[in-house]
PDB file of N, H, CA, C and O in Angstrom:
ATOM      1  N   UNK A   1      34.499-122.582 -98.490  1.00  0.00           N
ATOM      2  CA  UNK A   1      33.638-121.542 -97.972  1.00  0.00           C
ATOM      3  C   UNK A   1      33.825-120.263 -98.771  1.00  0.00           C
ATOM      4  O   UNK A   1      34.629-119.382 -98.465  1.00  0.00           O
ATOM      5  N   UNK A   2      33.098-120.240 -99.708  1.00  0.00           N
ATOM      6  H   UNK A   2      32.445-120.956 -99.957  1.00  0.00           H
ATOM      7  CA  UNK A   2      33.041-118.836-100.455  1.00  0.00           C
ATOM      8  C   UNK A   2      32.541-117.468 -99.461  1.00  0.00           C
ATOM      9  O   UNK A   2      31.580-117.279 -98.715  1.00  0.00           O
ATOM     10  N   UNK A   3      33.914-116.514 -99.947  1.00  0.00           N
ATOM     11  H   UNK A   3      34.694-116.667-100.553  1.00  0.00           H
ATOM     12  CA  UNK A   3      33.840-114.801 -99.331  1.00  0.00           C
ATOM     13  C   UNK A   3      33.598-114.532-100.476  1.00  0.00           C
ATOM     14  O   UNK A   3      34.175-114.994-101.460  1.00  0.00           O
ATOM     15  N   UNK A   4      32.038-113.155-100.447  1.00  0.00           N
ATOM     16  H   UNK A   4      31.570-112.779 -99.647  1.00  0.00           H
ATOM     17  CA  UNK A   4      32.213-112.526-101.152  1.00  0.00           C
ATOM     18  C   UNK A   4      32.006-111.208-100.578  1.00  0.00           C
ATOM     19  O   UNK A   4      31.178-110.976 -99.698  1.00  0.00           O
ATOM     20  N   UNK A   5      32.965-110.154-101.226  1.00  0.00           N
ATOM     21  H   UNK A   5      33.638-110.342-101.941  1.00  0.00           H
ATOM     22  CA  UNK A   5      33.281-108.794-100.387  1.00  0.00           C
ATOM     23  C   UNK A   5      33.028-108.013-101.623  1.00  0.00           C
ATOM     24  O   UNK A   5      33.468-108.032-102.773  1.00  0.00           O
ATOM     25  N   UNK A   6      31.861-107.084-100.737  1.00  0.00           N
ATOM     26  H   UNK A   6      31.503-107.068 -99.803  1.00  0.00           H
ATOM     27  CA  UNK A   6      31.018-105.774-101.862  1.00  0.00           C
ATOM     28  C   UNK A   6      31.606-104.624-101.037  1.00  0.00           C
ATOM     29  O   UNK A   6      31.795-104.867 -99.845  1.00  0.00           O
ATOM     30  N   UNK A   7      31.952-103.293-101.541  1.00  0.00           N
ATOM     31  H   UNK A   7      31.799-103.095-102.509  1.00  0.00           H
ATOM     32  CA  UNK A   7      32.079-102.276-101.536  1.00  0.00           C
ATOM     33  C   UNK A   7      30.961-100.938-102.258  1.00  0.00           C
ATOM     34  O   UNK A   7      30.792-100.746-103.462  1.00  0.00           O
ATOM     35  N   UNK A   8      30.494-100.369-101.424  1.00  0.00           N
ATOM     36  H   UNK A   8      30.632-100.525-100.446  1.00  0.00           H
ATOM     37  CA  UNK A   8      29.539 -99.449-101.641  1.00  0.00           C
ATOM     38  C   UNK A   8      29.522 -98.272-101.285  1.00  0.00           C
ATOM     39  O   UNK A   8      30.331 -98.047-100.385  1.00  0.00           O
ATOM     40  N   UNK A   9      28.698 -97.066-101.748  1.00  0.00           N
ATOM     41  H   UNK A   9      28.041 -97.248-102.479  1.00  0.00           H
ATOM     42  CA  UNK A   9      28.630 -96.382-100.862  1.00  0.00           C
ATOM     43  C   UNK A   9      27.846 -96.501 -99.461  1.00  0.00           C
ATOM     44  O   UNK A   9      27.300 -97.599 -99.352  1.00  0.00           O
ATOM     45  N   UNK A  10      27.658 -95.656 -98.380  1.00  0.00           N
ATOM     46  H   UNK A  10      28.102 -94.764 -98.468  1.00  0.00           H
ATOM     47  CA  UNK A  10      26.912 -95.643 -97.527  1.00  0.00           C
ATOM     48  C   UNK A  10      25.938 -95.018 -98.026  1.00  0.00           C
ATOM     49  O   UNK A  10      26.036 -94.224 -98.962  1.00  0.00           O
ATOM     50  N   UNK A  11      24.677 -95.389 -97.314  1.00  0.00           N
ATOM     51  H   UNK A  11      24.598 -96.033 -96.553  1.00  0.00           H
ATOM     52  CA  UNK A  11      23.428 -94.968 -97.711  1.00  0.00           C
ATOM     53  C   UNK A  11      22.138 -95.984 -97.588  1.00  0.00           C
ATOM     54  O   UNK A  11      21.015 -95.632 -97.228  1.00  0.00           O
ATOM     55  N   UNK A  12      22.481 -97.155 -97.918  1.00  0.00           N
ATOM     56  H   UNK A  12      23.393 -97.442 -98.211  1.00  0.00           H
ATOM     57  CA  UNK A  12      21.429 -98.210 -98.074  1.00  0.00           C
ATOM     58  C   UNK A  12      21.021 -98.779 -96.825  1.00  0.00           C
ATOM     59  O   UNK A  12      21.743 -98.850 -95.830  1.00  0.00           O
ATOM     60  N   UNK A  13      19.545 -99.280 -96.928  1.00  0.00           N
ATOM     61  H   UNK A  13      18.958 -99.222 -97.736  1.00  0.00           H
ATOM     62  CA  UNK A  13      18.565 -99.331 -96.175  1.00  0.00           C
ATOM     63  C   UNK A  13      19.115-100.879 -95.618  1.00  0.00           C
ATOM     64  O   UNK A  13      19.745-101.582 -96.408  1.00  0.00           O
ATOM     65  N   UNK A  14      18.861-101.327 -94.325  1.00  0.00           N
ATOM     66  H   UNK A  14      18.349-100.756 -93.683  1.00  0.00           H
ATOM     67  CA  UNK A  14      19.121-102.520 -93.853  1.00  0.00           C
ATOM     68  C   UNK A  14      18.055-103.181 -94.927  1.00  0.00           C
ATOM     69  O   UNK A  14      18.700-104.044 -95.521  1.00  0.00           O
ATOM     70  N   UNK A  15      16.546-103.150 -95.496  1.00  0.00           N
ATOM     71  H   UNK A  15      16.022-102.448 -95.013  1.00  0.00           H
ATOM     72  CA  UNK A  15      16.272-103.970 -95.993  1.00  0.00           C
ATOM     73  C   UNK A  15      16.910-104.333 -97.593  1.00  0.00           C
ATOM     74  O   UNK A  15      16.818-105.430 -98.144  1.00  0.00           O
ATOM     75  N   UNK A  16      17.667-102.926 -98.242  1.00  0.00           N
ATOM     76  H   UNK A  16      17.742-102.034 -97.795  1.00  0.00           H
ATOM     77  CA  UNK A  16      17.940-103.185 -99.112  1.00  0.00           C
ATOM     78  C   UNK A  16      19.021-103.834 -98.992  1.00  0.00           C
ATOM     79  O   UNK A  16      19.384-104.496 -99.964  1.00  0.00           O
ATOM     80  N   UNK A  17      19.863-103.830 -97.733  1.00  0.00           N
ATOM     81  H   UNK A  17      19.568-103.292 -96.943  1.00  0.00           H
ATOM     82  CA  UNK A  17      21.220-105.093 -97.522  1.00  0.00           C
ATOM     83  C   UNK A  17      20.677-106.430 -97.306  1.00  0.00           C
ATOM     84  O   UNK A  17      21.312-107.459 -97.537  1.00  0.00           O
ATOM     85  N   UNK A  18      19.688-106.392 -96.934  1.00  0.00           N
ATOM     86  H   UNK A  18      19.173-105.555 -96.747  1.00  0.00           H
ATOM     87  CA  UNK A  18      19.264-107.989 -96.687  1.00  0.00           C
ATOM     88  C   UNK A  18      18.821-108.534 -97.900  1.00  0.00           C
ATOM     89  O   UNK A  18      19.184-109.649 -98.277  1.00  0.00           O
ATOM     90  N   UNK A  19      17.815-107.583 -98.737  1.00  0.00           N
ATOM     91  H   UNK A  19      17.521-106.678 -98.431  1.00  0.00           H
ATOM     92  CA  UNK A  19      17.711-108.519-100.007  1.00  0.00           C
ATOM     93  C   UNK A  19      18.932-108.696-100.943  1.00  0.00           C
ATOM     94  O   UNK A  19      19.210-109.732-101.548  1.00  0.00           O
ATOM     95  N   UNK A  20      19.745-107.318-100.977  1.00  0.00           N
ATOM     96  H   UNK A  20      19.519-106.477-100.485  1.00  0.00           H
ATOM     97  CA  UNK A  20      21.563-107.829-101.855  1.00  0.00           C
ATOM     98  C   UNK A  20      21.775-109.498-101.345  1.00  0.00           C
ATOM     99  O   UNK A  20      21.625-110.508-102.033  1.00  0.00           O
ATOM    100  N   UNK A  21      22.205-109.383 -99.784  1.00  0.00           N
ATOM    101  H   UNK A  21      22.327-108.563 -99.225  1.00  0.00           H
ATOM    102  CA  UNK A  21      22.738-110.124 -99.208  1.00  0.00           C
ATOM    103  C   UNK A  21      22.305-111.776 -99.805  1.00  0.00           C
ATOM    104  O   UNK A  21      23.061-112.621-100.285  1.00  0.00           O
ATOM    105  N   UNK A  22      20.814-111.850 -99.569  1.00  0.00           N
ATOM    106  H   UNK A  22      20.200-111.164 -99.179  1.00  0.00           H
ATOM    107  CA  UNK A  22      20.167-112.903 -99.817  1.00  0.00           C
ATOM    108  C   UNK A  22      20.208-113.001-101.375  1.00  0.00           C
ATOM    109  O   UNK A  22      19.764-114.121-101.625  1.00  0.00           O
ATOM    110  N   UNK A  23      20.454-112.512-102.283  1.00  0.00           N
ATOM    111  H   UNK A  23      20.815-111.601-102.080  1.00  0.00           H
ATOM    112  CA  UNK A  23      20.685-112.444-103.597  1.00  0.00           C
ATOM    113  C   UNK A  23      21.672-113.120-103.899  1.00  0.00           C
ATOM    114  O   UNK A  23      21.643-113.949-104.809  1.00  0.00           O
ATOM    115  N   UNK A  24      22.697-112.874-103.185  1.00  0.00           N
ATOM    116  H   UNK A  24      22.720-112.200-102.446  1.00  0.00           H
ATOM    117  CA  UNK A  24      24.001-113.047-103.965  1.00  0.00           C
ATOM    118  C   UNK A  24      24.563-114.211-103.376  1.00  0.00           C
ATOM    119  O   UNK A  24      25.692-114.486-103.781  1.00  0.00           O
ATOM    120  N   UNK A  25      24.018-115.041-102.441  1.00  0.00           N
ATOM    121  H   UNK A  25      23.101-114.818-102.112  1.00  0.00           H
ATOM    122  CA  UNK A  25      23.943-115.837-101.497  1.00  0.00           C
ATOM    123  C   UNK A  25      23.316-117.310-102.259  1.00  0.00           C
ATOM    124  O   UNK A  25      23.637-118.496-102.331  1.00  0.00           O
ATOM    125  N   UNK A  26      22.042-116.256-102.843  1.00  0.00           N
ATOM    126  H   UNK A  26      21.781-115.293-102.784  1.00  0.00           H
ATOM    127  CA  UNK A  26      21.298-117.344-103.678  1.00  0.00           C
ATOM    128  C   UNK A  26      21.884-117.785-104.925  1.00  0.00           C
ATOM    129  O   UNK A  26      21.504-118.862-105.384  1.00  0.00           O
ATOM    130  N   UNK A  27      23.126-116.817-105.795  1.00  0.00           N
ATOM    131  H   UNK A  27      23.435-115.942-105.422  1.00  0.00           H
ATOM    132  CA  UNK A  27      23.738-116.959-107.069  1.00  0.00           C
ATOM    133  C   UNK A  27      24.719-117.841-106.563  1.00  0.00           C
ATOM    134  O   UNK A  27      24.709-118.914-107.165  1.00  0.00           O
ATOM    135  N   UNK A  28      25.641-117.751-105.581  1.00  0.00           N
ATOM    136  H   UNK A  28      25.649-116.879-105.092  1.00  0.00           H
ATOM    137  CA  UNK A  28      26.632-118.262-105.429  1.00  0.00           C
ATOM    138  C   UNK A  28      26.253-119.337-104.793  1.00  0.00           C
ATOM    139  O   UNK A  28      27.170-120.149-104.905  1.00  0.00           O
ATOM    140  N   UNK A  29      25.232-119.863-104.070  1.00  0.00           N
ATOM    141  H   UNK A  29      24.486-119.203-103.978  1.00  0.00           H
ATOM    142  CA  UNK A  29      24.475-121.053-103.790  1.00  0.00           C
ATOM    143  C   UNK A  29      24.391-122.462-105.563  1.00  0.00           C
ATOM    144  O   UNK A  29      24.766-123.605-105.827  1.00  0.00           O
ATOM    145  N   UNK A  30      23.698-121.379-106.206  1.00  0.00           N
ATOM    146  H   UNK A  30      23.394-120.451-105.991  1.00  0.00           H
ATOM    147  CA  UNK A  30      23.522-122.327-106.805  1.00  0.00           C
ATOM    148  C   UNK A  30      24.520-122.495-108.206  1.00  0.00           C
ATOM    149  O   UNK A  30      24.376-123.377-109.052  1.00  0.00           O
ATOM    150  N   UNK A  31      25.394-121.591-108.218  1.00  0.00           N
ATOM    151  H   UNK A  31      25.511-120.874-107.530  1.00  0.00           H
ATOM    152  CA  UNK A  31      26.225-121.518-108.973  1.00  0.00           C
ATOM    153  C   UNK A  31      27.699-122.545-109.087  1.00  0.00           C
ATOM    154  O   UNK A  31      28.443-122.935-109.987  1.00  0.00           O
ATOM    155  N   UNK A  32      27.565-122.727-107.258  1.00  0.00           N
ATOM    156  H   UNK A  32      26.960-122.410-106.527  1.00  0.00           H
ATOM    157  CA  UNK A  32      29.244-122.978-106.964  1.00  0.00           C
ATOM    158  C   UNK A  32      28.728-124.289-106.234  1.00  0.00           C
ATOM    159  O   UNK A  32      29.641-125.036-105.881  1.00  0.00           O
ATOM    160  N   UNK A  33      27.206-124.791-105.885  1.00  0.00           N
ATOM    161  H   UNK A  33      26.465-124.184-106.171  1.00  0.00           H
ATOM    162  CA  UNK A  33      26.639-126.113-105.287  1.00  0.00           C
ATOM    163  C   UNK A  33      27.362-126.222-104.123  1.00  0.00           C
ATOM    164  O   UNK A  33      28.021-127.197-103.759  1.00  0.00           O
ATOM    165  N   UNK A  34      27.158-124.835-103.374  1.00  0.00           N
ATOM    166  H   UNK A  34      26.623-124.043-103.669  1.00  0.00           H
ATOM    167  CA  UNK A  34      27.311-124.750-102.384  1.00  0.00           C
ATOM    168  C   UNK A  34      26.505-124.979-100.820  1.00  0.00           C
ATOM    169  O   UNK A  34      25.299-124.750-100.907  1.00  0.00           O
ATOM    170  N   UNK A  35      26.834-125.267 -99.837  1.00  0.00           N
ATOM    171  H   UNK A  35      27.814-125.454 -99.766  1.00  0.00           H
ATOM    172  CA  UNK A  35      25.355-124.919 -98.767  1.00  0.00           C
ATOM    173  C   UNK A  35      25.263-123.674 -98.726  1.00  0.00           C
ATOM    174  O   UNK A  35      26.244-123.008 -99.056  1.00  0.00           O
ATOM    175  N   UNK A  36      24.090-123.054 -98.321  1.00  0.00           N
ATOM    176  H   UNK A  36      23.293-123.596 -98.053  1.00  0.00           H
ATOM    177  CA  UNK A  36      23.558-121.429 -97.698  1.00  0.00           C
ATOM    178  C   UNK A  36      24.930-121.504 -96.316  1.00  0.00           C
ATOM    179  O   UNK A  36      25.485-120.452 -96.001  1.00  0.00           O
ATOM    180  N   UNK A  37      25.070-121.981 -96.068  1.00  0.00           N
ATOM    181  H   UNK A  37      24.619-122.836 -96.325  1.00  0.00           H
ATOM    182  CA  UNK A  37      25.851-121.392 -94.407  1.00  0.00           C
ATOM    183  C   UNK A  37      27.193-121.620 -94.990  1.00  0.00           C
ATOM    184  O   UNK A  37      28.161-121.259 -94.321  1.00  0.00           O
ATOM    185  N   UNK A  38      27.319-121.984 -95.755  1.00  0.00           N
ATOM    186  H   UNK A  38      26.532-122.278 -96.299  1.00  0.00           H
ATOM    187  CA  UNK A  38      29.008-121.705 -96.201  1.00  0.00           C
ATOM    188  C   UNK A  38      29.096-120.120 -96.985  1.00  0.00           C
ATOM    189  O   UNK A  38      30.223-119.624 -96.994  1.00  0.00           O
ATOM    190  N   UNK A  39      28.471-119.672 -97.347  1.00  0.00           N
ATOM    191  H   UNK A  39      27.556-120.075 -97.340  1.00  0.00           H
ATOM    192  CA  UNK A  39      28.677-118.628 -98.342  1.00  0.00           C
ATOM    193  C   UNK A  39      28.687-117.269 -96.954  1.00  0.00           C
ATOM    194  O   UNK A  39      27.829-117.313 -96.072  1.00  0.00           O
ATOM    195  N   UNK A  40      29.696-116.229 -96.972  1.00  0.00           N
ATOM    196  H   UNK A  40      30.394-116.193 -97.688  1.00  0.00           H
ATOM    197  CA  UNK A  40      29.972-115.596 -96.177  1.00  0.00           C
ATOM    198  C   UNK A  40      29.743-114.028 -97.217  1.00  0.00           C
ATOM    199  O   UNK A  40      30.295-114.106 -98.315  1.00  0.00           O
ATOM    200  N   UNK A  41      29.003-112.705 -96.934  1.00  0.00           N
ATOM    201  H   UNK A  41      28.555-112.641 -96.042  1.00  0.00           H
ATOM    202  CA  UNK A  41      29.030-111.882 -98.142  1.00  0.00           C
ATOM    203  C   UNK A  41      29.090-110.644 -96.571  1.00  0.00           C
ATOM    204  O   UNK A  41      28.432-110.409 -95.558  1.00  0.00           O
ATOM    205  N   UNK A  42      30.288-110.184 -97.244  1.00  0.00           N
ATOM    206  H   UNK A  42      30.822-110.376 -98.068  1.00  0.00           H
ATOM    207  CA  UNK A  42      31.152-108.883 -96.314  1.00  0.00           C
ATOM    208  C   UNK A  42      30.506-107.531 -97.003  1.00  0.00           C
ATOM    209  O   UNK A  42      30.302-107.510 -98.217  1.00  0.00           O
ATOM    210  N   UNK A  43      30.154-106.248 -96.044  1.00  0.00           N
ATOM    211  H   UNK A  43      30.320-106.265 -95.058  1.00  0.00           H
ATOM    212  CA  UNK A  43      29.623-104.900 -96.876  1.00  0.00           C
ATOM    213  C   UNK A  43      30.678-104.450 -96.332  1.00  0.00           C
ATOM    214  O   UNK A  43      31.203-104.965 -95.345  1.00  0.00           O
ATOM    215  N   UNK A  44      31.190-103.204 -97.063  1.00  0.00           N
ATOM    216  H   UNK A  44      30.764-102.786 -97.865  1.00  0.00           H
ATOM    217  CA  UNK A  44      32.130-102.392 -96.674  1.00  0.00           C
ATOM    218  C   UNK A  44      31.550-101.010 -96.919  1.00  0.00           C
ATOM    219  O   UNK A  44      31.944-100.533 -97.984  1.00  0.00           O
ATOM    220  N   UNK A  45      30.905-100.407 -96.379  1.00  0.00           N
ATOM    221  H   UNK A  45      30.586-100.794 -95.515  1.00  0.00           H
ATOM    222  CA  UNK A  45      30.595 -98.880 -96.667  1.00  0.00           C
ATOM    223  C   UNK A  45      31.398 -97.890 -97.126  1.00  0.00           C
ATOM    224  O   UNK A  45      32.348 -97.880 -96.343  1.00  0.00           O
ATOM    225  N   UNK A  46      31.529 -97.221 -97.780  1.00  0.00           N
ATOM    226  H   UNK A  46      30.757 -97.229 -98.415  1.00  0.00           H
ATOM    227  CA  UNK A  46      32.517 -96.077 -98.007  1.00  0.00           C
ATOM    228  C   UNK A  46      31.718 -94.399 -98.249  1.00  0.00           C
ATOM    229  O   UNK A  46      30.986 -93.982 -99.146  1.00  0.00           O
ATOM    230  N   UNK A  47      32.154 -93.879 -97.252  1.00  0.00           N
ATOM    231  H   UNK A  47      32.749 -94.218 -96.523  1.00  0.00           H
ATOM    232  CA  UNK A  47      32.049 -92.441 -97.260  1.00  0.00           C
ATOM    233  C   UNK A  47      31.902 -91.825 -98.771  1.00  0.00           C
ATOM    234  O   UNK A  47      32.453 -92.590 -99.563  1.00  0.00           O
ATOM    235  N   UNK A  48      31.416 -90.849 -99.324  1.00  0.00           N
ATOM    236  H   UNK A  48      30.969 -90.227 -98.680  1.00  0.00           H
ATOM    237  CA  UNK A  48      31.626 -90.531-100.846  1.00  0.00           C
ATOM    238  C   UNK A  48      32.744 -89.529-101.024  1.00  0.00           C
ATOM    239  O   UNK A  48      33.206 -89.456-102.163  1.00  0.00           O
ATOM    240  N   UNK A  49      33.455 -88.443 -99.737  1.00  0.00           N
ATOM    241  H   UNK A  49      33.080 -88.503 -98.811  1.00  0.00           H
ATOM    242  CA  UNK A  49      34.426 -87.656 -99.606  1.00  0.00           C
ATOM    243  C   UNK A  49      35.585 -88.936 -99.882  1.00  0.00           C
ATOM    244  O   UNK A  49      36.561 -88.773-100.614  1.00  0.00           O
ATOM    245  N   UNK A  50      35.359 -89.904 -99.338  1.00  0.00           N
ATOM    246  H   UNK A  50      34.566 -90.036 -98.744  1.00  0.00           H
ATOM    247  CA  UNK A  50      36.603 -90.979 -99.572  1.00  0.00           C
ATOM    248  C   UNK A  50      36.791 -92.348-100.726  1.00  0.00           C
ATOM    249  O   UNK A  50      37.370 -93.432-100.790  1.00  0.00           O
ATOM    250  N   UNK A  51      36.075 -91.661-101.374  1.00  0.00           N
ATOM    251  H   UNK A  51      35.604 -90.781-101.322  1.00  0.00           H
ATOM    252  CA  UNK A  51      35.831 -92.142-102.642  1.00  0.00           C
ATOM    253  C   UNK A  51      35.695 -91.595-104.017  1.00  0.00           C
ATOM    254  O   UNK A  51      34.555 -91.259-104.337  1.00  0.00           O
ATOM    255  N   UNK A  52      37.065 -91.376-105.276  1.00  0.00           N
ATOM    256  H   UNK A  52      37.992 -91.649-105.016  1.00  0.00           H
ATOM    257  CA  UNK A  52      36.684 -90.765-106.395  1.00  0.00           C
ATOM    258  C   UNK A  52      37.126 -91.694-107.474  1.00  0.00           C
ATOM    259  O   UNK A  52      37.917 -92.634-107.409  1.00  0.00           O
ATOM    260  N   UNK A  53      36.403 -91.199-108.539  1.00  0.00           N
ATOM    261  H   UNK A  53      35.760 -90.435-108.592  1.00  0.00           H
ATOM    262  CA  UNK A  53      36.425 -91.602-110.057  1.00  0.00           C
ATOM    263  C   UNK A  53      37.089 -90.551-110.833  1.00  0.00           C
ATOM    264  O   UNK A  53      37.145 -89.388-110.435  1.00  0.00           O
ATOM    265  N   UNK A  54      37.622 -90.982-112.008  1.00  0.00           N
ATOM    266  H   UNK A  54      37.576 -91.928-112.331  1.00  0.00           H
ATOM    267  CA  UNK A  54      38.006 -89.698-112.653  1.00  0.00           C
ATOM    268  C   UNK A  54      38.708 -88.727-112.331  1.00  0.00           C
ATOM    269  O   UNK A  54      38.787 -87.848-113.189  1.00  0.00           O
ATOM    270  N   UNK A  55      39.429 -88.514-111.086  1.00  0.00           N
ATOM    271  H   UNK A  55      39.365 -89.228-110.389  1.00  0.00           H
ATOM    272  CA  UNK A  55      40.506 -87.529-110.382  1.00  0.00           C
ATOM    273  C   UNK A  55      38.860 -86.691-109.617  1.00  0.00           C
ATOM    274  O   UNK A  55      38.915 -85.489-109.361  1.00  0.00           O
ATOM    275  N   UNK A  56      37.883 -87.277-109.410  1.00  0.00           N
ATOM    276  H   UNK A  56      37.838 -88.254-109.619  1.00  0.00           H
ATOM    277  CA  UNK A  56      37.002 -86.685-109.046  1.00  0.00           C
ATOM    278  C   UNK A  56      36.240 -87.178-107.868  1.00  0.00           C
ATOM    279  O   UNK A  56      35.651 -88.242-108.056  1.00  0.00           O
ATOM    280  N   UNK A  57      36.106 -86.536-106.486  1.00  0.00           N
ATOM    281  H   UNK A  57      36.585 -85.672-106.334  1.00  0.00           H
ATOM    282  CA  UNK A  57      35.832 -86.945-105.199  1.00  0.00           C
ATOM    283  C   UNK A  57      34.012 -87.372-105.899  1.00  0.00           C
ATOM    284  O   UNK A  57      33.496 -86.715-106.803  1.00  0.00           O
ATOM    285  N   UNK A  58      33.416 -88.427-105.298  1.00  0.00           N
ATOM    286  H   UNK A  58      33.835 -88.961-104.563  1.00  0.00           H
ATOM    287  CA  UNK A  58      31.800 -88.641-105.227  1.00  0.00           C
ATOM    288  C   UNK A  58      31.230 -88.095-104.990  1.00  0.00           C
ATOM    289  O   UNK A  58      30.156 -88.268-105.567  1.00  0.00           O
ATOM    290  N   UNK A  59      31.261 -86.883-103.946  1.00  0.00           N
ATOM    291  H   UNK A  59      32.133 -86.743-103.477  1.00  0.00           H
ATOM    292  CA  UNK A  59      30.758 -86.734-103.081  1.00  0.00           C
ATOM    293  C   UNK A  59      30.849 -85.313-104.157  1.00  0.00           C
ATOM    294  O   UNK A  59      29.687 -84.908-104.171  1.00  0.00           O
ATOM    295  N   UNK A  60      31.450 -84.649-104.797  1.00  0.00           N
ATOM    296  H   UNK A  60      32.394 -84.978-104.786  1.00  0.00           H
ATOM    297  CA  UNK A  60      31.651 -83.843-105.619  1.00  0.00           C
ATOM    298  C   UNK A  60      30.680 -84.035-106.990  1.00  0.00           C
ATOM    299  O   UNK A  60      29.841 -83.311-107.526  1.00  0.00           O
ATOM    300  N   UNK A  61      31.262 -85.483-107.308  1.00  0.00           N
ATOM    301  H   UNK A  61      31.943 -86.072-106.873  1.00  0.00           H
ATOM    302  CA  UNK A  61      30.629 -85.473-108.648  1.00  0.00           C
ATOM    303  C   UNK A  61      29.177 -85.980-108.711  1.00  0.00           C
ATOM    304  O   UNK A  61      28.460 -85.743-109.683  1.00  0.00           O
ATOM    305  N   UNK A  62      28.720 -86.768-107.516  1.00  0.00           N
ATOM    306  H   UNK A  62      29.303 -86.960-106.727  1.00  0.00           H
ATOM    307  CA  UNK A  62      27.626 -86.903-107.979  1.00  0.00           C
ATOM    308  C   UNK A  62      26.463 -86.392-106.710  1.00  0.00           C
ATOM    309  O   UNK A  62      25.307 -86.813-106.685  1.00  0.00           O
ATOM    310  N   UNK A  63      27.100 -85.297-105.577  1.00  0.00           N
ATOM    311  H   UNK A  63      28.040 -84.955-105.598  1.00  0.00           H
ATOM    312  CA  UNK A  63      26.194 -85.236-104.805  1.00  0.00           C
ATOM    313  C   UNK A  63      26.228 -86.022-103.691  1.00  0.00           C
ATOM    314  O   UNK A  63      26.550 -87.209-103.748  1.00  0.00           O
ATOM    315  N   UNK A  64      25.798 -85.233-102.268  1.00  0.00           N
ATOM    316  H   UNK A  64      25.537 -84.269-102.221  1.00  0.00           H
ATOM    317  CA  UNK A  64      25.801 -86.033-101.126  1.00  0.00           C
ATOM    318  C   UNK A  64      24.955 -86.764-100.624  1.00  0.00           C
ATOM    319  O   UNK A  64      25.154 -87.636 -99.778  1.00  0.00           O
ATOM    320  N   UNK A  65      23.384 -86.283-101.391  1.00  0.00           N
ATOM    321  H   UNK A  65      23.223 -85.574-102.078  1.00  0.00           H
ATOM    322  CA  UNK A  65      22.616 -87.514-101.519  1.00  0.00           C
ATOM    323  C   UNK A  65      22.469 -88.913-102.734  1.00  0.00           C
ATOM    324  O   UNK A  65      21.483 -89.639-102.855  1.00  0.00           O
ATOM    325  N   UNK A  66      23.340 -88.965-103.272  1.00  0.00           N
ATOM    326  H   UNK A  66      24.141 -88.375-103.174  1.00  0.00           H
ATOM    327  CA  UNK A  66      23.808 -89.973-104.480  1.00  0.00           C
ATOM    328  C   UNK A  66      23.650 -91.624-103.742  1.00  0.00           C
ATOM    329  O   UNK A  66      24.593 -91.961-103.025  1.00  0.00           O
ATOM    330  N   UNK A  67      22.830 -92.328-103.863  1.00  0.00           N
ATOM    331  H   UNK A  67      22.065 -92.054-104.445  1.00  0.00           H
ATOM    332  CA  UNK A  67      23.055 -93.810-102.836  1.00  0.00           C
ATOM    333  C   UNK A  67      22.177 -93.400-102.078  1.00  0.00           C
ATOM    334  O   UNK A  67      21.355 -94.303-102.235  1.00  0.00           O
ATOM    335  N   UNK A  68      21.735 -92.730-101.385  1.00  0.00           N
ATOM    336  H   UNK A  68      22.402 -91.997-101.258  1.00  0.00           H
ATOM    337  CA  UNK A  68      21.275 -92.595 -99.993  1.00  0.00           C
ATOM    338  C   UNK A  68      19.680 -92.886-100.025  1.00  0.00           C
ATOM    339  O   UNK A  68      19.197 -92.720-101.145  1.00  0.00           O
ATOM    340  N   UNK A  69      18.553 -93.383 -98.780  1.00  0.00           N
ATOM    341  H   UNK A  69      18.946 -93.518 -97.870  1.00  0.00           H
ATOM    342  CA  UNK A  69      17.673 -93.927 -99.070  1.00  0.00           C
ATOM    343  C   UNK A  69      17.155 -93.157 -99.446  1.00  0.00           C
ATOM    344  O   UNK A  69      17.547 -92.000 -99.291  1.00  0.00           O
ATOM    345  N   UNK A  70      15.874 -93.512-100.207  1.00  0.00           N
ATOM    346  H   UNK A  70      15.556 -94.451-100.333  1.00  0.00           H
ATOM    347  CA  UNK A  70      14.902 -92.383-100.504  1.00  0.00           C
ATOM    348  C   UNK A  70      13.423 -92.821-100.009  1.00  0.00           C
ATOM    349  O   UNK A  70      13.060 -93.995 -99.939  1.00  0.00           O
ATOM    350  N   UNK A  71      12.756 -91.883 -99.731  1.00  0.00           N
ATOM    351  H   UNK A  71      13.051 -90.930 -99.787  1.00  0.00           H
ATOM    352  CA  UNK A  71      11.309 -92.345 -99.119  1.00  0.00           C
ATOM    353  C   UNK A  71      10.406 -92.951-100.032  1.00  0.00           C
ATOM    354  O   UNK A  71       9.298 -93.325 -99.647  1.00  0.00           O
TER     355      UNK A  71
END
């Protein structure tokens, strides 16, 4: 039973998690000749204050709307 665990920021749209979801579902489907109901794909949201690159907070370097949906 393949886990696969993504880390992101917060921001994204339930539909844009459902098509990731179903994406990566579909690679590792046909990659690993797996069934669809074995493949398990975990989101982990992360705040951008709790998240840096470079000795540099996200939320700093790239803005608090950085990720977030757009209309």
């Amino acid at each position: 039973m393949p886990i696969v665990s993504i880390k992101m920021a917060k921001g994204r749209t339930i539909e844009q998690k459902r098509i990731l979801v179903r994406a990566i579902t579909d690679s590792v489907v046909s990659t690993l000749d797996v069934e669809p109901e074995w493949v398990t794909v975990l989101i982990e949201e992360l705040d951008r204050e709790n998240w840096a690159t470079g000795g540099e907070l996200h939320i700093h370097k790239f803005g608090a709307g950085c990720g977030k949906e757009t209309k």
